[in-house]
Backbone bond lengths (Angstrom), bond angles and torsions (degrees), N, CA, C in turn:
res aa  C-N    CA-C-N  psi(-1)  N-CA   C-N-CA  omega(-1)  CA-C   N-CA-C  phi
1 X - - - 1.459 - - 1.526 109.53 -
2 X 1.436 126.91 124.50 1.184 127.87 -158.19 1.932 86.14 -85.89
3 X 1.048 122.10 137.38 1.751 128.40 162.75 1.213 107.29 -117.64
4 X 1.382 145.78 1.55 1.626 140.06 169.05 1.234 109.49 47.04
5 X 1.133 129.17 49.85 1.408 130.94 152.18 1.429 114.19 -71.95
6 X 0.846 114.29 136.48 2.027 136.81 166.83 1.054 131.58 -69.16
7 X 1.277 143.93 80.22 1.715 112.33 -179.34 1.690 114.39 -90.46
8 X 1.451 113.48 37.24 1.701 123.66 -174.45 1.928 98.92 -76.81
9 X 1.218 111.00 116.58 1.647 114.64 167.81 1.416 109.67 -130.24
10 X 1.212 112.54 49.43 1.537 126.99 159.17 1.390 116.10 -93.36
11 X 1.835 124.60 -13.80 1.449 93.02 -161.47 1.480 102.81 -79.86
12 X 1.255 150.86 -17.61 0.977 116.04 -165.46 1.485 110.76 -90.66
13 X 1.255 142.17 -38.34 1.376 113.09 129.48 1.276 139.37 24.64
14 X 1.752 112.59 -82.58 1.289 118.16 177.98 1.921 116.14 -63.73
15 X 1.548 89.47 -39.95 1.296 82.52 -157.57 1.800 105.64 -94.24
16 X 1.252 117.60 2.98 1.706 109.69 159.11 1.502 126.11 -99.35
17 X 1.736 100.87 16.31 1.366 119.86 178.94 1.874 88.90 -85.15
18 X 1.511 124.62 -36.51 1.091 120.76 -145.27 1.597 114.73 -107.13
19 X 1.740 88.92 -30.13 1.669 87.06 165.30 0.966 115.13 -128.31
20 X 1.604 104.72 115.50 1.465 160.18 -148.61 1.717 88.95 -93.40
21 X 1.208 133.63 109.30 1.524 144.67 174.52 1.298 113.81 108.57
22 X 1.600 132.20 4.99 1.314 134.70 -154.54 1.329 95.52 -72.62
23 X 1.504 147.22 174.42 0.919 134.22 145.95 2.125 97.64 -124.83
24 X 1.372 107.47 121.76 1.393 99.02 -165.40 1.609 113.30 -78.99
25 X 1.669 89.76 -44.79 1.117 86.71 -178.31 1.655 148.98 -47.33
26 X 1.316 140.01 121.05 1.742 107.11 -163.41 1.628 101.06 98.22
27 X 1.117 139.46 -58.29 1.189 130.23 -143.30 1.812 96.66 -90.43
28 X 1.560 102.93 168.00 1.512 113.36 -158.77 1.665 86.41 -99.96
29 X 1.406 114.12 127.70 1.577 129.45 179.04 1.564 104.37 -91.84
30 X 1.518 98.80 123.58 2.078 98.75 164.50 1.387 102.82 -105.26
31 X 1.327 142.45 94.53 1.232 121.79 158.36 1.485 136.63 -83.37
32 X 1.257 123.64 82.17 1.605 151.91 -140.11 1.841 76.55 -81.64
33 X 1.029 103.84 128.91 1.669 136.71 178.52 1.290 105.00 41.77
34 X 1.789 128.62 47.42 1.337 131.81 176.87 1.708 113.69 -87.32
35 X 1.318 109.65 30.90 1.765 106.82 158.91 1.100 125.09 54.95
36 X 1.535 124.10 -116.70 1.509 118.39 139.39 1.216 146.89 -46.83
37 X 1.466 117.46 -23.82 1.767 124.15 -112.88 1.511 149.93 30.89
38 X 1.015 77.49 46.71 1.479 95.81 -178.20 1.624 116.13 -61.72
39 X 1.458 124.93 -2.30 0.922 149.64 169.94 1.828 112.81 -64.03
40 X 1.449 118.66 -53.24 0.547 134.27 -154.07 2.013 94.96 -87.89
41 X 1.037 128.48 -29.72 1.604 137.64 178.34 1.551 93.03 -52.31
42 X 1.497 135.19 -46.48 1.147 125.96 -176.67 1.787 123.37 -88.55
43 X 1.225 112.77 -7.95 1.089 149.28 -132.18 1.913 102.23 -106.92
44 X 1.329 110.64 -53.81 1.162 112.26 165.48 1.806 128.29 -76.01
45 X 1.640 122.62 144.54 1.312 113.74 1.21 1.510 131.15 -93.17
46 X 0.861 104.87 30.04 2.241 127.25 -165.45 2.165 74.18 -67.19
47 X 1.345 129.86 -75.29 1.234 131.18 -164.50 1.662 118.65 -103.12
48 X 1.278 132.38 111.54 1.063 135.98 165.63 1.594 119.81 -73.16
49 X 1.414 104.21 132.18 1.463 111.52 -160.40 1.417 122.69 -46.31
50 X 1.770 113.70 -31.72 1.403 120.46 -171.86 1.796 95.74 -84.64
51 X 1.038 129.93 20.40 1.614 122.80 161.17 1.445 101.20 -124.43
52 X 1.106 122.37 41.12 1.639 126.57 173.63 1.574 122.21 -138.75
53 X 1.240 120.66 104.34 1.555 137.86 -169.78 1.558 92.66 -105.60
54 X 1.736 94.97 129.18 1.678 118.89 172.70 1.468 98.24 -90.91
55 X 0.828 135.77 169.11 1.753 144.92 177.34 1.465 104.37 176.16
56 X 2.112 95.47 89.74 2.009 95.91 176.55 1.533 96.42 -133.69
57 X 1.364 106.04 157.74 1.471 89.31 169.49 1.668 112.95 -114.59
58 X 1.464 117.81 38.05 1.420 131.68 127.04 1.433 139.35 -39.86
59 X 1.190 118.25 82.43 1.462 100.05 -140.24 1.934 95.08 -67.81
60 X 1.593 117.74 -38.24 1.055 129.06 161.85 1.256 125.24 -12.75
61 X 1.163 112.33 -80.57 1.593 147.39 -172.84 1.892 91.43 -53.60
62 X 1.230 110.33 -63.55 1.741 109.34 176.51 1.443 118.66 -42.45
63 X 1.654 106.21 -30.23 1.716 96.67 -157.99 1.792 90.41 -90.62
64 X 1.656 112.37 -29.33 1.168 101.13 171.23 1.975 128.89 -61.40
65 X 0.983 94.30 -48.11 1.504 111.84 174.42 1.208 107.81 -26.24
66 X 2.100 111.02 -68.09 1.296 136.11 154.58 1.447 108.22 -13.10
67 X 1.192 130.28 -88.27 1.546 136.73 -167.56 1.624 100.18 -64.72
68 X 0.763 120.01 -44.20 2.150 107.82 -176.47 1.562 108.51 -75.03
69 X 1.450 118.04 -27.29 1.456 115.85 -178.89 1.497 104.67 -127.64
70 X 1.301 118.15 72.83 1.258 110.75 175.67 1.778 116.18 -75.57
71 X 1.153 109.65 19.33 1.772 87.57 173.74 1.723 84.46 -124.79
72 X 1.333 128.82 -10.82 1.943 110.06 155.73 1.684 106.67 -47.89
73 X 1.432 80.88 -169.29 1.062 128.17 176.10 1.139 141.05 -121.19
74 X 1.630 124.36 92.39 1.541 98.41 -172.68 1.228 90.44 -133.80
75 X 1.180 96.67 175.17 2.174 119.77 -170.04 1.381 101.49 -148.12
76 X 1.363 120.99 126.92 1.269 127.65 143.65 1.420 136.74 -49.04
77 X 1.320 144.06 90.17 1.083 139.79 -171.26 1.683 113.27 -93.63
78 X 1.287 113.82 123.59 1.546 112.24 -143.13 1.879 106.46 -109.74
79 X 1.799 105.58 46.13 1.091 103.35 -171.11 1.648 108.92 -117.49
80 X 1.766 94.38 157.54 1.808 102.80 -149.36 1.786 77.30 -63.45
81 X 1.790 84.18 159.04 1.196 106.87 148.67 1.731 100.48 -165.60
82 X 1.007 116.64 140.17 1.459 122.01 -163.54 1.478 94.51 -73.22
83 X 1.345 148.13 -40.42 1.165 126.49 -176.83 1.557 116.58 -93.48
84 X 1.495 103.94 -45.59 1.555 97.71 157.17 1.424 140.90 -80.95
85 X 0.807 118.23 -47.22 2.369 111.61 158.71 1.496 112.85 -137.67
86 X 1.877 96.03 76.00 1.161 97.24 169.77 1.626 115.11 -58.82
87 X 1.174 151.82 -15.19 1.086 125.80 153.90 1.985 136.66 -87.84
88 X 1.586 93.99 26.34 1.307 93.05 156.56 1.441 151.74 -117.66
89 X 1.186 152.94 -167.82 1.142 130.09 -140.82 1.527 123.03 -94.76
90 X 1.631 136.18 123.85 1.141 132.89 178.87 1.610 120.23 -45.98
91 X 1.276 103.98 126.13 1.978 100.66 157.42 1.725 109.04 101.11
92 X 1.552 100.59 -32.54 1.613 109.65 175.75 1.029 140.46 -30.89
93 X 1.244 96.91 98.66 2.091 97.24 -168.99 1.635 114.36 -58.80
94 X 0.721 75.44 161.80 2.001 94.20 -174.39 1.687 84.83 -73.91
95 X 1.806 99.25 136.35 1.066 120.95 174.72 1.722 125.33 -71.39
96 X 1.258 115.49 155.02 1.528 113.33 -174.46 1.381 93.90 -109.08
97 X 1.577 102.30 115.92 1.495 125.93 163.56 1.358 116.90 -74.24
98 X 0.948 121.04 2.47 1.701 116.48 158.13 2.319 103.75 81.39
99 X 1.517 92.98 23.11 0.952 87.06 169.55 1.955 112.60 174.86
100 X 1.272 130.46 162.65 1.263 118.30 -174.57 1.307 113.26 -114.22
101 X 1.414 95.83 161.86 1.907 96.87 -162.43 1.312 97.13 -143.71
102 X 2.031 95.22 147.35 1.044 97.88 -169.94 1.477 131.37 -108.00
103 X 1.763 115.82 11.55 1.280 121.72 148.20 1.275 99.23 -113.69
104 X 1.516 120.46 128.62 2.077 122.52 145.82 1.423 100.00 -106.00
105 X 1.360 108.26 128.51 1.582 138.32 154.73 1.321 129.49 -108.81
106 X 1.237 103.24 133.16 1.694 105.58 -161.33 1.961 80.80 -132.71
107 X 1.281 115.29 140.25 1.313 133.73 -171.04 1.434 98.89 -128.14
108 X 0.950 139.04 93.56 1.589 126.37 150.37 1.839 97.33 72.37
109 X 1.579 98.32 61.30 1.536 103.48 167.93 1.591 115.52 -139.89
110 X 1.384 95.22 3.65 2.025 109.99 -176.58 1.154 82.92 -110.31
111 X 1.114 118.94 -23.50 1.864 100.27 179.72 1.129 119.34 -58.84
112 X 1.130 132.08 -9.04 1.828 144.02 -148.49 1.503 100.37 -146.61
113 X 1.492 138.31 -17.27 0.991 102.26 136.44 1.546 146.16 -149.29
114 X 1.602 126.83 -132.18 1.769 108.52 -159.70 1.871 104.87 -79.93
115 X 1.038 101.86 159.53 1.421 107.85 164.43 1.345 132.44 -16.74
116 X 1.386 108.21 -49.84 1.886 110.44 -167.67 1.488 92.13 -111.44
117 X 1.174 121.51 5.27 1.922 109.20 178.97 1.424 70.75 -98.42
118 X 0.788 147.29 -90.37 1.795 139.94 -149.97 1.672 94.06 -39.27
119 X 1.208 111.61 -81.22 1.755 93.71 -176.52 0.955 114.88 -40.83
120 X 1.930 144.67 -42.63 1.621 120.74 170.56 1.465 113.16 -58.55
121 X 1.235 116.01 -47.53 1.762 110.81 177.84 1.226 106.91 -49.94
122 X 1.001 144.84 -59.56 1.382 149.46 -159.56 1.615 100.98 -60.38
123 X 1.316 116.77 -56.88 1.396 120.67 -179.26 1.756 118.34 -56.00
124 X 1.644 86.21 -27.08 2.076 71.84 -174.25 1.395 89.74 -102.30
125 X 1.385 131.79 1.54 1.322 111.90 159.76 1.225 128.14 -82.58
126 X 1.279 120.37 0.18 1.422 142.44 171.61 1.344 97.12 -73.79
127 X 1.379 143.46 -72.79 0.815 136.11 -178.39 1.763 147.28 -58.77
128 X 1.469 90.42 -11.62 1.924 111.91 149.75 1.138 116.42 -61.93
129 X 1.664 114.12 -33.57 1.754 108.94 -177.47 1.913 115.79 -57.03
130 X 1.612 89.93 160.74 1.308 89.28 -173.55 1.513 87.56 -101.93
131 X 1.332 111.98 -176.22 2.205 120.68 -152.66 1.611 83.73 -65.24
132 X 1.650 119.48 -40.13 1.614 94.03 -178.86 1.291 107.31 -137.57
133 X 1.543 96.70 82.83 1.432 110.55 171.32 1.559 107.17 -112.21
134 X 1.297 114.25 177.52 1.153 120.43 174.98 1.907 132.22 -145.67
135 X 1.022 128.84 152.22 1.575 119.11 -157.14 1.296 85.98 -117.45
136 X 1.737 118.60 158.64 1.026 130.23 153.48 1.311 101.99 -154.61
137 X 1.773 106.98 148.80 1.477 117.42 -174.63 1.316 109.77 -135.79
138 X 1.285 130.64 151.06 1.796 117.88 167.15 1.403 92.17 -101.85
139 X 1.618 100.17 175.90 1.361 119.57 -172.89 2.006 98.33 -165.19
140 X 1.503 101.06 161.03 1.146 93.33 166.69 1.585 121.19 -115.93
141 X 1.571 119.98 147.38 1.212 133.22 149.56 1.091 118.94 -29.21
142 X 1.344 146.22 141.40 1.656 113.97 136.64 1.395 102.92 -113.53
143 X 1.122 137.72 29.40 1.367 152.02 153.51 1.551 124.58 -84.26
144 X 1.538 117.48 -34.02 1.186 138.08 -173.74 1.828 87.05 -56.78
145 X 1.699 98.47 145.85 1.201 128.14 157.06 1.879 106.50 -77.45
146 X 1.077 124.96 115.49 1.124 107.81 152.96 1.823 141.70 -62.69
147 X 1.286 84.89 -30.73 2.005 97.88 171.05 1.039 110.44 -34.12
148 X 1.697 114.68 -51.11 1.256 117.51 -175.09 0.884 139.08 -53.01
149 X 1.375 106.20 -24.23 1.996 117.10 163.53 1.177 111.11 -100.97
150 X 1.296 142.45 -1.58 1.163 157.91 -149.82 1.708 123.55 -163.68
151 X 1.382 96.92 53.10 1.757 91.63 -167.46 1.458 116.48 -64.48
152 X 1.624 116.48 9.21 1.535 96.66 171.50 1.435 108.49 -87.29
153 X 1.397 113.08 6.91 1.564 115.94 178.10 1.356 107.92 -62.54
154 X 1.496 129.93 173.01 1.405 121.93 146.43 1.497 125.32 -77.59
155 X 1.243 123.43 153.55 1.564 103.75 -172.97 1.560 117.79 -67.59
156 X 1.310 104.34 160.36 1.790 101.13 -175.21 1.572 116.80 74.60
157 X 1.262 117.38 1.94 1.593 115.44 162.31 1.775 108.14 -60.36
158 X 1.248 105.99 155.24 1.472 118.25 175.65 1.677 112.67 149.68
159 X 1.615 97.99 -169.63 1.302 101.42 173.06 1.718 130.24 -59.38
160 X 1.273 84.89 -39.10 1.508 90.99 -175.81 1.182 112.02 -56.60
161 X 1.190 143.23 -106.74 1.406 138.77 158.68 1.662 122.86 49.11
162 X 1.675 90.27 -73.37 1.653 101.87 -176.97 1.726 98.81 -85.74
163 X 1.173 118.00 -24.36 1.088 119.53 166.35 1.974 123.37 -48.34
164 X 1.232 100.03 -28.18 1.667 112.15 -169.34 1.654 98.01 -83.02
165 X 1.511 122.93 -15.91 1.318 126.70 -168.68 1.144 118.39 -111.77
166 X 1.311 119.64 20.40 1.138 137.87 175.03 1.279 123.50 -119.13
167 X 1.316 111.63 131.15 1.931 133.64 -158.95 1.752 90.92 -66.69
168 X 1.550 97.10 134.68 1.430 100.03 154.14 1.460 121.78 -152.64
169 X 1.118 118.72 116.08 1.621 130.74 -159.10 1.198 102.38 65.12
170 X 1.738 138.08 44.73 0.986 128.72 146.08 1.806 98.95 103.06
171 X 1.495 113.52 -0.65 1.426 90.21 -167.56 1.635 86.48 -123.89
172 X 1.118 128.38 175.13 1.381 130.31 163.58 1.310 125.46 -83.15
173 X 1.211 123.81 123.21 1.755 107.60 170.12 1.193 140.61 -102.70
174 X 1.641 116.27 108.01 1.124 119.57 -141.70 1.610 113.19 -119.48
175 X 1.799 112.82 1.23 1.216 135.75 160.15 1.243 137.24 -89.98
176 X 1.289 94.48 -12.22 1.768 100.90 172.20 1.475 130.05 -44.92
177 X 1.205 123.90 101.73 1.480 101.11 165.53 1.185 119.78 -127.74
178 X 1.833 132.19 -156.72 1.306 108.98 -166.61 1.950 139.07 -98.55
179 X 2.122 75.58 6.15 1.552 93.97 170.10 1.606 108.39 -86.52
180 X 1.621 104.72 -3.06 1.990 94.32 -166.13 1.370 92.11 -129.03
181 X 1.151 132.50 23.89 1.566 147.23 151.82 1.684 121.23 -47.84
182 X 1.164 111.68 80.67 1.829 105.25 173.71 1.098 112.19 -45.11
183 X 1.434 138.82 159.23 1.299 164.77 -155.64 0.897 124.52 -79.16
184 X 1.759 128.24 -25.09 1.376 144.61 148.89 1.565 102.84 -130.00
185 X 1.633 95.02 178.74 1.836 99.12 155.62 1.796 79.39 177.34
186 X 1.557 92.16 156.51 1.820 111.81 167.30 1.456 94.53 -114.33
187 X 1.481 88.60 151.14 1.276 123.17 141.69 1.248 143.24 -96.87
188 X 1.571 120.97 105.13 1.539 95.53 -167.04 1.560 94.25 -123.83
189 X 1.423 119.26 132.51 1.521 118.91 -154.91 1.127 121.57 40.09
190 X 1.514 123.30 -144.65 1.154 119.61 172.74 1.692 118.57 -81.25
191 X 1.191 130.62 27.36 1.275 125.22 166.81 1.670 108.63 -124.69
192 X 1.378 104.42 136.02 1.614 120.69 -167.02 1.564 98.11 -118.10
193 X 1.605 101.90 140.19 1.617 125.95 -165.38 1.669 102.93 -130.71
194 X 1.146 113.76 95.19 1.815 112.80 162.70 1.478 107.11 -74.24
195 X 2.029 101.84 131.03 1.223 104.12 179.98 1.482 136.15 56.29
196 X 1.162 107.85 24.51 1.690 120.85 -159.36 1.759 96.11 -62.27
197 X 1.417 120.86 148.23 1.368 148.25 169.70 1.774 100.88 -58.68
198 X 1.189 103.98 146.99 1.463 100.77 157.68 1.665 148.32 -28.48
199 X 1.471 60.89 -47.94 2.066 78.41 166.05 1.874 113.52 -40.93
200 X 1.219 119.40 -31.36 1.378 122.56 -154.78 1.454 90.73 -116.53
201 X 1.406 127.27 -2.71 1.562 121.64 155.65 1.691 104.94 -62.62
202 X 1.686 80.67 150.57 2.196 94.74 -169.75 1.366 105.77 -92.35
203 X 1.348 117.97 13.18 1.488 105.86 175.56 1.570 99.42 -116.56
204 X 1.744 129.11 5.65 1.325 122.64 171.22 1.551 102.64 -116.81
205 X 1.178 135.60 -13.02 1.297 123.80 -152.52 2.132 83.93 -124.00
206 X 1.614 103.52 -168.58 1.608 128.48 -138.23 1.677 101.99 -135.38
207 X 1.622 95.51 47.36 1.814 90.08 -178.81 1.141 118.97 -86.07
208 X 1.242 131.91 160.03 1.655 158.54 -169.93 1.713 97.84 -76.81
209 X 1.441 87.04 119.30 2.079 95.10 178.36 1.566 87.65 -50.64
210 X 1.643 97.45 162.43 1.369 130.29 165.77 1.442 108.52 61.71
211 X 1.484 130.16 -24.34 1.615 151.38 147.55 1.841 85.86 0.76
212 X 1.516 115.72 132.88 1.186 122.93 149.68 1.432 129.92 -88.67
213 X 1.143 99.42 124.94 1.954 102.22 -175.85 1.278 97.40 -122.66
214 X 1.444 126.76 127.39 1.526 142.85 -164.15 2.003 92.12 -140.35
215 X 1.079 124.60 141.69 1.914 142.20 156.12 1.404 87.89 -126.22
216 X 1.374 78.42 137.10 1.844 114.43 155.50 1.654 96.56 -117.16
217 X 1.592 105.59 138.33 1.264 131.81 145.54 1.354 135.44 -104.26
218 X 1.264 130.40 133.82 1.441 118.95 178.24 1.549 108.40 -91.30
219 X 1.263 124.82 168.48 1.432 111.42 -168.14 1.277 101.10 -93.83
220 X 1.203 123.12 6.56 1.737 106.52 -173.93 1.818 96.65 -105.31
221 X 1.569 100.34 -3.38 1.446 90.54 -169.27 1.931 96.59 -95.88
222 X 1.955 100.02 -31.40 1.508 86.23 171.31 1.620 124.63 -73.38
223 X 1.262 101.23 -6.72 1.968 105.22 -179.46 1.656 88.87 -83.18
224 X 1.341 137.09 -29.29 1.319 110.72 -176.74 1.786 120.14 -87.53
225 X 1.251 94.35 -19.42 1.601 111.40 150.62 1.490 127.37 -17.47
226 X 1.680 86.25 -81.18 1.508 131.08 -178.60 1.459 117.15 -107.01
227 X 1.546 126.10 75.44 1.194 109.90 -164.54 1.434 100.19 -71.42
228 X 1.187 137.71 -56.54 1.510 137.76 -178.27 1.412 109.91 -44.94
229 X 1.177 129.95 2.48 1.820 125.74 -149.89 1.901 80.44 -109.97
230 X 1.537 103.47 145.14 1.438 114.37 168.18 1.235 104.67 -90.01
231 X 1.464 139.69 158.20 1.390 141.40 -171.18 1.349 105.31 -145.47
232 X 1.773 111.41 112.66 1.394 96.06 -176.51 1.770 105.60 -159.90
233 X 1.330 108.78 139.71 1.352 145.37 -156.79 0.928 108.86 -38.77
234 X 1.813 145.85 140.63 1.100 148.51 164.07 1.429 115.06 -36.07
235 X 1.794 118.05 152.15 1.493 130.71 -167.11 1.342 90.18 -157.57
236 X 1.243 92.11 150.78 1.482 108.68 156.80 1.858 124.15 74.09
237 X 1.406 99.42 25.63 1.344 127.75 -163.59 1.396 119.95 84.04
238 X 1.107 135.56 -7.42 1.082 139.44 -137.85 1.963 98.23 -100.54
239 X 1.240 116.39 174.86 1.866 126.14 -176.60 1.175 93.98 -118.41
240 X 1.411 136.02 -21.66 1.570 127.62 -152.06 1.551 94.11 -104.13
241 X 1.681 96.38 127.55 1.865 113.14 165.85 1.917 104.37 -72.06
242 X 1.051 71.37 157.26 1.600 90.33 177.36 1.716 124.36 -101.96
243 X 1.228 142.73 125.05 1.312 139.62 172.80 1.477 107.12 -109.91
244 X 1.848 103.13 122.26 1.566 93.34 -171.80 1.766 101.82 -118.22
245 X 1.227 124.41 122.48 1.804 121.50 166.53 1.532 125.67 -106.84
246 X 1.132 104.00 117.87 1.611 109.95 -166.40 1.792 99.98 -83.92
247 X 1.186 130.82 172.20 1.329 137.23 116.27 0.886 126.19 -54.49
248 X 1.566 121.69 154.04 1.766 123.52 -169.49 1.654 93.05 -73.45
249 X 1.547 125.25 -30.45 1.386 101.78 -160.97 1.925 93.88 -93.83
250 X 0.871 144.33 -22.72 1.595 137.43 133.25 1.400 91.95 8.85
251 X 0.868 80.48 -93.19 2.337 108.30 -153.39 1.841 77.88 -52.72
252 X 1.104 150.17 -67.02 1.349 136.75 -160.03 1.648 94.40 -53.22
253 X 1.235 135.81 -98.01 1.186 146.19 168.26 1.521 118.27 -1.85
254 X 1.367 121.81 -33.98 1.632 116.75 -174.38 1.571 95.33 -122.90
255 X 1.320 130.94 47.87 1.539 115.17 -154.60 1.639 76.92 -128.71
């Protein structure tokens, strides 16, 4: 039985490499699809556990979280996703924690899914922030060199690549490169979709449990996304870009 548990304890790492003015200490933590919290193992003492909210919809991963961090916080959020709870519910807004916070981090949760569910997530997670809070999300390149975070790679490893060898509408694509690269595309198993229509979003369509669903973003397509959003390059070994959105009174406060 697949349970998708994580044992990744890099994000906080990655992500206080990136935002540059945070102050951790004190402040109320959202970690939007943080699994265990495994976030939090690197995390102390910069964050004390009772200012740290889990939000996965693992239901697994929550009850564990639960028992290793009993003075967090975690919540089950009970929405479908064909690889992570295919049996939960389509369209489900993100729950109200009964209070606003002033970092949300999302680690490797746009990766999985379509275009406009990430822009609705993103939007009502905007609205949990406190006047100067701030969001950050990763996403992937499929342009990114991996070497670059990883120089024992060879150069030019990455998505793209395996990306060019993969069937789409039946034909192979074997011209792709990274000046004629659309702006997104999924992967779902072995068949790859540039820019796909709604239809191929996981909260309207009829996917196969355990089914892999992977998006690539390019960063010029997530800066046109997010025009206010800063966009900035993998650290800390890591492949995944970063998307960062402040509040206007943020940017007043650290300016």
């Amino acid at each position: 039985m697949v349970t998708h548990i994580s044992d990744r304890q890099s994000q906080f790492s990655y992500f206080s490499q990136l935002l540059k003015g945070v102050v951790w200490k004190g402040s109320k933590v959202l970690d939007f699809g943080g699994n265990v919290g495994g976030f939090l193992i690197s995390a102390v003492p910069q964050i004390d556990h009772n200012d740290y909210w889990c939000l996965d919809i693992t239901r697994d991963a929550i009850k564990q979280g639960q028992r290793k961090f009993p003075r967090a916080h975690f919540v089950h959020y009970d929405r479908y996703s064909s690889y992570f709870n295919p049996t939960g519910m389509r369209h489900l807004s993100v729950p109200d924690l009964g209070l606003k916070f002033d970092i949300i981090l999302a680690f490797s949760v746009f990766t999985h899914t379509h275009q406009s569910e990430m822009i609705d997530l993103v939007a009502q997670l905007r609205l949990m922030l406190s006047p100067q809070g701030v969001l950050a999300f990763t996403f992937c390149d499929p342009c990114y060199d991996w070497s670059l975070s990883v120089p024992e790679l060879p150069p030019g490893t990455g998505v793209l690549p395996e990306m060019c060898e993969q069937p789409v509408s039946g034909e192979m694509v074997t011209t792709v490169g990274v000046s004629s690269l659309p702006g997104w595309c999924v992967a779902v198993d072995e068949e790859l979709h540039f820019e796909p229509d709604v239809d191929l979003c996981q909260q309207e369509r009829s996917g196969k449990a355990d089914e892999s669903y992977c998006s690539y973003f390019t960063s010029d397509y997530m800066a046109s996304l997010f025009p206010t959003a800063t966009i900035l390059p993998p650290v800390d070994g890591e492949w995944q870009h970063c998307c960062i959105l402040k509040n206007d009174n943020w940017v007043t406060a650290h300016s």
